[in-house]
C-alpha positions as CSV (number, residue, x, y, z in Angstrom):
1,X,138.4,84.1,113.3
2,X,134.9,83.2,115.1
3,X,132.4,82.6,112.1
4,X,128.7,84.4,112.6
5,X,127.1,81.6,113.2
6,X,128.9,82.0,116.8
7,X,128.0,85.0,118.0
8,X,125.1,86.3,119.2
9,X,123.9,89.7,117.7
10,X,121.8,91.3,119.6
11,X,120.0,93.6,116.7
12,X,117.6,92.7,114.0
13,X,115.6,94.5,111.6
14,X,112.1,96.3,112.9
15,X,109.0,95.3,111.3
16,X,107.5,98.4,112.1
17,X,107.2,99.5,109.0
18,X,105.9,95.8,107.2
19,X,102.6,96.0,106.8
20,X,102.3,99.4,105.5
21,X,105.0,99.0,103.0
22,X,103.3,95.8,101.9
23,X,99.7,97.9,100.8
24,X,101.7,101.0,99.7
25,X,100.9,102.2,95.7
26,X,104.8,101.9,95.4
27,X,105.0,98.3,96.3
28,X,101.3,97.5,94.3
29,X,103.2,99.3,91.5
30,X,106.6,97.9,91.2
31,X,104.9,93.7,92.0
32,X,103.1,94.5,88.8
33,X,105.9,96.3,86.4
34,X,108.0,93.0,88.0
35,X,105.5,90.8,86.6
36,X,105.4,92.4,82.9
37,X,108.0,91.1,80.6
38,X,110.2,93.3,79.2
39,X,111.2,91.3,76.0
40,X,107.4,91.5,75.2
41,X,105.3,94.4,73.8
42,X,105.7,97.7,75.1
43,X,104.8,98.0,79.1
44,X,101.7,100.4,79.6
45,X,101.5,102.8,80.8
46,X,105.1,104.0,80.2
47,X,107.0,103.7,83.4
48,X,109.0,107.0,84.9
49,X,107.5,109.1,82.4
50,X,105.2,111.9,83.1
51,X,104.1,114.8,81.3
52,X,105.8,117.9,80.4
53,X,106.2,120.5,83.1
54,X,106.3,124.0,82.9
55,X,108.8,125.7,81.5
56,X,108.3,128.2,83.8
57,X,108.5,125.8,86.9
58,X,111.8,124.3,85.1
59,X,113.4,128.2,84.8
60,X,112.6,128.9,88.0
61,X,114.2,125.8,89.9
62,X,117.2,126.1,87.9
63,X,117.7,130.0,89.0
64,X,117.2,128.9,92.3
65,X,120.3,126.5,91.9
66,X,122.8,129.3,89.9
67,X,121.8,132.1,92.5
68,X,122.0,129.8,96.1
69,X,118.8,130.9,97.0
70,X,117.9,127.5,98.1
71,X,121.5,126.0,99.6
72,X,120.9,127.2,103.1
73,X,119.1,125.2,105.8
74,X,115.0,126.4,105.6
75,X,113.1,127.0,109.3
76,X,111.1,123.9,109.7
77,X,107.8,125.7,109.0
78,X,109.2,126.5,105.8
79,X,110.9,129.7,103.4
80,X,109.0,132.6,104.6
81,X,108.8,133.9,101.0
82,X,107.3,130.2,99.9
83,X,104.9,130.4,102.8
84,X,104.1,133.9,101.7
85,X,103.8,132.6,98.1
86,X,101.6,129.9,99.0
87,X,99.1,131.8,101.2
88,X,98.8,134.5,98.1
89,X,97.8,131.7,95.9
90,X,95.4,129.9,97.6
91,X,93.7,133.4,98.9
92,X,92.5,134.3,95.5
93,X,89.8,132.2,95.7
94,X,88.7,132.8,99.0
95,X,86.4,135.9,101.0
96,X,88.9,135.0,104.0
97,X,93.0,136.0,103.2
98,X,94.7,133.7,104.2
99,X,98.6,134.8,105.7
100,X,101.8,132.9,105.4
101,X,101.4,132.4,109.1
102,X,98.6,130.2,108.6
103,X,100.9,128.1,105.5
104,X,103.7,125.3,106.8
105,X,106.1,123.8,104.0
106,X,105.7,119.9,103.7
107,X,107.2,117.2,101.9
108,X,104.5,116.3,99.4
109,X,101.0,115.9,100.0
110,X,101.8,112.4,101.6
111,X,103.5,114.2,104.8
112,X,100.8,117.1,104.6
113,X,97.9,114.5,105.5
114,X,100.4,112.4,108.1
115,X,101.1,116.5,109.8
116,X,97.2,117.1,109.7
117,X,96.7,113.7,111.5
118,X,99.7,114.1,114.2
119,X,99.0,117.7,115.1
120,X,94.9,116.4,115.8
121,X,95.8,113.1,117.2
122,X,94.7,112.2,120.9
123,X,93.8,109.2,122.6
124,X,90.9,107.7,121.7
125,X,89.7,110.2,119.0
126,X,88.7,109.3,115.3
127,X,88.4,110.1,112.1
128,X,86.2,110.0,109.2
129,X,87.9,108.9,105.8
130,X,86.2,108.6,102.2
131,X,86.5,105.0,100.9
132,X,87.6,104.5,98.1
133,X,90.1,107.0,98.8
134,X,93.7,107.7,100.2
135,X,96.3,105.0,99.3
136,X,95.9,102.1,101.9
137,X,99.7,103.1,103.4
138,X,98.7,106.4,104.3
139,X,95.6,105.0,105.9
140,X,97.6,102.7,107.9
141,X,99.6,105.3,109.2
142,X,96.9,106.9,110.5
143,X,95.8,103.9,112.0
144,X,98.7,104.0,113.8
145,X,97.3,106.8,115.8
146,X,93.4,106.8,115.7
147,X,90.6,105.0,114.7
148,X,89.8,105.3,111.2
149,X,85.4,105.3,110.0
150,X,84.5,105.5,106.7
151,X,81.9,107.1,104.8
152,X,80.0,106.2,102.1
153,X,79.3,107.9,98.3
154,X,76.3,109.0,96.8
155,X,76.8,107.0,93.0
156,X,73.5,108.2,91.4
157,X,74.9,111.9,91.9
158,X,77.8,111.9,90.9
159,X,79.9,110.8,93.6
160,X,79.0,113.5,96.5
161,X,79.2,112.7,99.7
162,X,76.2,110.2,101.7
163,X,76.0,112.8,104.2
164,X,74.0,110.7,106.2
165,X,76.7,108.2,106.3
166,X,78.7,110.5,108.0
167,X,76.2,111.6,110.3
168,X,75.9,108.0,111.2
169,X,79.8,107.4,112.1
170,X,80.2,110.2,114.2
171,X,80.7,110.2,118.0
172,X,82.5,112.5,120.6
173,X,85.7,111.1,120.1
174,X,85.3,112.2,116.0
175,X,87.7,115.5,115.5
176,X,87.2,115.8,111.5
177,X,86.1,114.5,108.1
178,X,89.1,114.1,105.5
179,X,87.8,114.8,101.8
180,X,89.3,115.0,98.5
181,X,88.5,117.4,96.1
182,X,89.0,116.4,93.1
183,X,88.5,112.6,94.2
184,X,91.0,110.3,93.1
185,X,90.0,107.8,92.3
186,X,86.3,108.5,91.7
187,X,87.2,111.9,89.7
188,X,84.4,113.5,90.5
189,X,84.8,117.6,92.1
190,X,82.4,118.8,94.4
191,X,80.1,121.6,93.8
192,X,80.0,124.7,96.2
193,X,76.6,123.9,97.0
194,X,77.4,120.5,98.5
195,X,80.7,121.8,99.9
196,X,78.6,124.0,102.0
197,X,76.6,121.2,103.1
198,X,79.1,119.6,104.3
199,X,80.4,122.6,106.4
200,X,77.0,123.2,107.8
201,X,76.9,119.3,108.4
202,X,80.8,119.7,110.3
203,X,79.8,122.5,112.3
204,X,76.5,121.1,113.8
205,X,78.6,117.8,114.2
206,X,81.9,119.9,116.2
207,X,84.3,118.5,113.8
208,X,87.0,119.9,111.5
209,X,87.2,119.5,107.5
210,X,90.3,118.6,106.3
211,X,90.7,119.2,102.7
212,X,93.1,117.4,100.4
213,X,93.2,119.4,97.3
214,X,96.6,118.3,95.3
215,X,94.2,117.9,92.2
216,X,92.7,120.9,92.0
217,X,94.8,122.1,88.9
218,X,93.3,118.9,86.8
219,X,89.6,119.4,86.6
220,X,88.0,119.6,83.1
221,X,84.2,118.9,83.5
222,X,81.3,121.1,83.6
223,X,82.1,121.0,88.0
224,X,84.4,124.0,88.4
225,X,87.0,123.4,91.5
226,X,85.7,125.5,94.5
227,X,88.0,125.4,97.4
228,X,86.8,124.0,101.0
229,X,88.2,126.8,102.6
230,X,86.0,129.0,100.9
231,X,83.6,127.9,103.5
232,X,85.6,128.7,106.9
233,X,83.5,131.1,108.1
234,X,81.3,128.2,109.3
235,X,83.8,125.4,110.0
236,X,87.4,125.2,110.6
237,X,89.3,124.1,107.7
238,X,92.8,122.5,106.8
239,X,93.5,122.2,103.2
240,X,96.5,120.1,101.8
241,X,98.2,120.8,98.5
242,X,101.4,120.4,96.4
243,X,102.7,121.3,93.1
244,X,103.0,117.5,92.1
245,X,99.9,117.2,90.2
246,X,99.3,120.6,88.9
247,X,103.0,120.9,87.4
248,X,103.5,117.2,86.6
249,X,106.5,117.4,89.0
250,X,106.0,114.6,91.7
251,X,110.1,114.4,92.1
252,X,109.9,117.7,93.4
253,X,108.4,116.4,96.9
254,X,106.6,119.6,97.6
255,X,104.0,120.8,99.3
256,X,102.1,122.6,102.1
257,X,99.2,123.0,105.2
258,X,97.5,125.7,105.1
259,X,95.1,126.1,108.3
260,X,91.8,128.6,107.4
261,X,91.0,129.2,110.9
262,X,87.2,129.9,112.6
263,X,87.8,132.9,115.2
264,X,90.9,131.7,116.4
265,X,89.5,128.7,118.0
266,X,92.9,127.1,115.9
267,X,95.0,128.8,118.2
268,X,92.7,128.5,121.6
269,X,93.0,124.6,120.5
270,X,96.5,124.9,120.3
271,X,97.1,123.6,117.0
272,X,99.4,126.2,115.6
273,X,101.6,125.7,118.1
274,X,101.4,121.6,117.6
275,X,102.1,122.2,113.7
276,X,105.2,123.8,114.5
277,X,106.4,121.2,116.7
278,X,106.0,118.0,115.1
279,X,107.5,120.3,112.2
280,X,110.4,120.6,114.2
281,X,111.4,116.8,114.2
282,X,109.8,116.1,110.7
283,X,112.0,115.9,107.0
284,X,111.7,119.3,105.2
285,X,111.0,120.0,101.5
286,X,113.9,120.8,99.3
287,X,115.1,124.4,99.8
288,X,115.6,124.7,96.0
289,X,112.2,124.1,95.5
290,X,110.6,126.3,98.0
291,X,112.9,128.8,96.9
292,X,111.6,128.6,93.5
293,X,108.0,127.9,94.5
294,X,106.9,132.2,93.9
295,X,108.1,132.2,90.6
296,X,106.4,129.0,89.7
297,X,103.1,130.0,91.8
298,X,102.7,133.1,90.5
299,X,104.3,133.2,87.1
300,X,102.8,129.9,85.4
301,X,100.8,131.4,82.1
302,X,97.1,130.3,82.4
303,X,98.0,128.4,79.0
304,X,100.1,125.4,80.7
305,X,97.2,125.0,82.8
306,X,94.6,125.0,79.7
307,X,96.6,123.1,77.6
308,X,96.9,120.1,80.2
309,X,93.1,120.2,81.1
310,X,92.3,120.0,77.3
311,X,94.6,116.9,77.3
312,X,93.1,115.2,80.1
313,X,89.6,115.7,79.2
314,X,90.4,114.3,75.5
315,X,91.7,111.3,77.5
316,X,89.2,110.6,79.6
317,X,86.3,111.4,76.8
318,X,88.2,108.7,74.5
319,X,88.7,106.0,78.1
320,X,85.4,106.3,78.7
321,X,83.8,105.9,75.4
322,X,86.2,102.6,75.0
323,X,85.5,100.9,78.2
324,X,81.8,100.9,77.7
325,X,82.6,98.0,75.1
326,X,84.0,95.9,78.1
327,X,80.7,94.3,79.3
328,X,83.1,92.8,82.5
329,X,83.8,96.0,83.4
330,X,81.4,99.0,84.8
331,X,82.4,102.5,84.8
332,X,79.7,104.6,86.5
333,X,80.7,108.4,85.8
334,X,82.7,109.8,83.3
335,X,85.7,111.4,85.0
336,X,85.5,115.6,85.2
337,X,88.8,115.8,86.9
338,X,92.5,114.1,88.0
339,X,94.1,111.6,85.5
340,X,92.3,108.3,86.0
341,X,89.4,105.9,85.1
342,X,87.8,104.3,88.3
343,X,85.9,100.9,87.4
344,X,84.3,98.0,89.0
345,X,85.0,94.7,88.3
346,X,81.7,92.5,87.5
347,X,83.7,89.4,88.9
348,X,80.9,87.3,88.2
349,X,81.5,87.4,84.4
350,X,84.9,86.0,84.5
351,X,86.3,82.3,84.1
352,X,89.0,82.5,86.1
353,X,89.6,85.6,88.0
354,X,89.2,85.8,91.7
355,X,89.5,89.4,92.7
356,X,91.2,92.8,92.0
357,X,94.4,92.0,92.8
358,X,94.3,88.7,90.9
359,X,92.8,90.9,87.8
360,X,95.6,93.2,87.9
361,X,98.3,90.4,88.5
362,X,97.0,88.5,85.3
363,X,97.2,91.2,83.2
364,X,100.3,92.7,83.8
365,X,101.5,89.1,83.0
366,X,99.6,88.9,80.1
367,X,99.8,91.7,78.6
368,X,102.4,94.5,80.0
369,X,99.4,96.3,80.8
370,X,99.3,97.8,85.0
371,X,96.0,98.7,86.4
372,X,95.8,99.4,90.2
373,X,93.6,97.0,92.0
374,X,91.0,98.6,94.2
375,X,91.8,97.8,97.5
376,X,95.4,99.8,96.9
377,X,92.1,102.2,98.0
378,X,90.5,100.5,100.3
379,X,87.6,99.3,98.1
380,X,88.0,95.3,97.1
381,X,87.0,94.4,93.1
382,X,87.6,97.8,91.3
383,X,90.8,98.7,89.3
384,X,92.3,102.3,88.8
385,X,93.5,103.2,85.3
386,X,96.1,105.3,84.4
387,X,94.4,107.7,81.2
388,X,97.3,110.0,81.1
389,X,98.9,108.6,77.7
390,X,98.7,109.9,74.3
391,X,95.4,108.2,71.9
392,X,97.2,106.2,70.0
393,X,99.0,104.3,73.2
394,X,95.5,104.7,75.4
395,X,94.0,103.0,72.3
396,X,96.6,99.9,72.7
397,X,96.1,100.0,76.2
398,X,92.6,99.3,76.3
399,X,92.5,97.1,73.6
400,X,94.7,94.8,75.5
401,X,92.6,95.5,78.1
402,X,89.5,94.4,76.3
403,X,91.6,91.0,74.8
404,X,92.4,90.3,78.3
405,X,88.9,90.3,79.7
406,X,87.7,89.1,76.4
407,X,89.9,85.7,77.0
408,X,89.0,85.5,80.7
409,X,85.4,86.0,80.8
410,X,82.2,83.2,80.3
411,X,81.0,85.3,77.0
412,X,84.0,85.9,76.1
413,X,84.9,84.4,72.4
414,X,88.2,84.5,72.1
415,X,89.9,81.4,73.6
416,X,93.0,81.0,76.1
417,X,96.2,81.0,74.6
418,X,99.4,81.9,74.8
419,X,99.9,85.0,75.3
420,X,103.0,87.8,76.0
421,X,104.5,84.7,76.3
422,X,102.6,83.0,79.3
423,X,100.0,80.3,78.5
């Protein structure tokens, strides 16, 4: 028999998919968790866990199993009673109703932003995203089919938008503006006020607002969450969501577009019709989900939601108060919203560190702790943590945190030495 090495195959794996998978938050993630020993101190934070759903959410799914209300095959544009569900929802909040015409079923938020970019897509044309913002793969895969322009924040208030910066990046090929609201990672939430700046701003400009709101369910500061779409009766809107963050269920892989159209100019652009298309040759959320997705819309008590806002403002009160005693690190606003800690590495102060990623590598070596470097976000020498952990392991978490830079840093007193088991 003829050994491989003589024959000639004419196939080889694409590396299509290379550099995206290479800047992806899954592949940042698991490179740091693979660098933690496990025969050590306890990984932070916790890996697989999240926090409790609702048990709502949980009753609903599994009636959806026992009944078959989810075994069929959905329409690509999703379960007409999810889409109805999901239109409901999101009209509460808004002057403008929205219709479950106007709603298509999506796999996450991920393939929500990759639909909003494909439907819009045409040669030439670009796009204005927030950086730091959306995970470098999804960027890339944007890239793919436009030119991506960034615009820039406004630190001193808070984290709203530079609307001059925006202004400034903006040409004839520019269709829309991508925010997110709640901002991960700055976890700030915009006021209405500047939200209808920024429509104003849109119209005069001729682009499109896209929205991506799968945070919306986490704010807890004095900010309340106000909805882009609220504002569509000056700009055309496309808000993304999901029940990952709000219900702690990111498994689930569920989510939805919702298109708050500006006298029908939607339709006359033929964007409807594009949605539906690239919908047709696209994965589709789980049926059992979307069949359960009225009951957990709709019949969620109030509490859940409390309860976990409560929890995440304790969090980041008590993350906040303990990183102001690490002078190497600089965070500038006190999160109101989402479940992390944004802060900027003063790289200068350290020995022996030379970026974000190198920061993160060395301290998920020594000591089980994984922080996100920044450019996971498209901003170099700033580190995401993860404050969604009871006190007593966010307390352990940041006091390894505060060893680490303590060891690493020119003040620093405390010398190197072996530690976790690496010198």
């Amino acid at each position: 028999m003829a050994t491989d090495r003589n024959v000639k195959w004419q196939f080889s794996g694409s590396n299509a998919a290379k550099a995206a998978s290479a800047a992806s938050l899954g592949t940042y993630t698991s490179k740091l968790f693979a660098l933690c020993n496990p025969n050590g101190k306890p990984i932070l934070p916790p890996r697989g866990e999240t926090a409790e759903t609702s048990h709502t959410a949980e009753k609903a799914v599994v009636k959806a199993v026992l009944c078959g209300t989810g075994n069929a095959y959905a329409p690509s544009i999703g379960f007409p009673k999810a889409k109805c569900a999901v239109a409901d929802y999101l009209s509460r909040d808004l002057p403008k109703k929205l219709s479950a015409d106007d709603v298509f079923m999506t796999v996450g938020c991920k393939q929500a932003i990759e639909l909003a970019v494909n439907i819009l897509a045409k040669p030439n044309a670009n796009v204005l995203l927030p950086k730091p913002g959306f995970p470098w793969d999804v960027v890339h895969s944007i890239y793919q089919n436009l030119e991506v322009r960034n615009y820039e924040f406004l630190r001193e208030k808070n984290y709203e938008i530079d609307l001059d910066s925006v202004r400034a990046v903006v040409d004839e090929n520019t269709f829309a503006i991508f925010i997110i609201n709640p901002h991960n990672p700055n976890g700030n939430t915009y006021s209405g006020y500047h939200l209808e700046q920024l429509a104003v701003l849109a119209r005069e400009l001729g682009i499109m607002v896209v929205s991506d709101e799968v945070f919306r369910w986490t704010v807890f500061g004095s900010n309340h969450f106000v909805p882009m779409g609220k504002f569509s009766s000056i700009v055309p809107v496309i808000t993304l969501g999901s029940i990952s963050k709000g219900w702690t269920v990111p498994g689930w892989r569920t989510g939805w577009v919702a298109l708050h159209d500006l006298d029908g100019v939607f339709k006359s652009k033929n964007v409807l019709d594009a949605a539906k298309q690239f919908l047709e040759i696209d994965p589709k959320p789980p049926t059992v989900i979307q069949a359960a997705i009225p009951t957990i819309l709709n019949d969620t008590p109030k509490e859940f939601f409390d309860k976990r806002q409560s929890f995440l403002k304790d969090k980041a009160d008590f993350a906040y108060s303990m990183v102001k005693g690490i002078p190497s690190l600089t965070c500038y606003m006190k999160p109101e919203a989402c479940t992390f800690l944004w802060t900027e590495l003063n790289l200068s102060s350290f020995v022996d560190i030379k970026d974000d990623e190198d920061f993160c590598e060395k301290l998920a070596t020594e000591e089980n702790l994984v922080l996100l470097p920044g450019i996971a976000f498209s901003l170099s020498n700033w580190a995401r943590h993860s404050i969604d952990m009871d006190t007593p392991t966010l307390e352990d978490a940041f006091g390894r945190l505060k060893s680490f830079c303590d060891r690493h840093s020119i003040l620093g007193e405390a010398p190197l030495k072996d530690v976790n088991g690496v010198n």
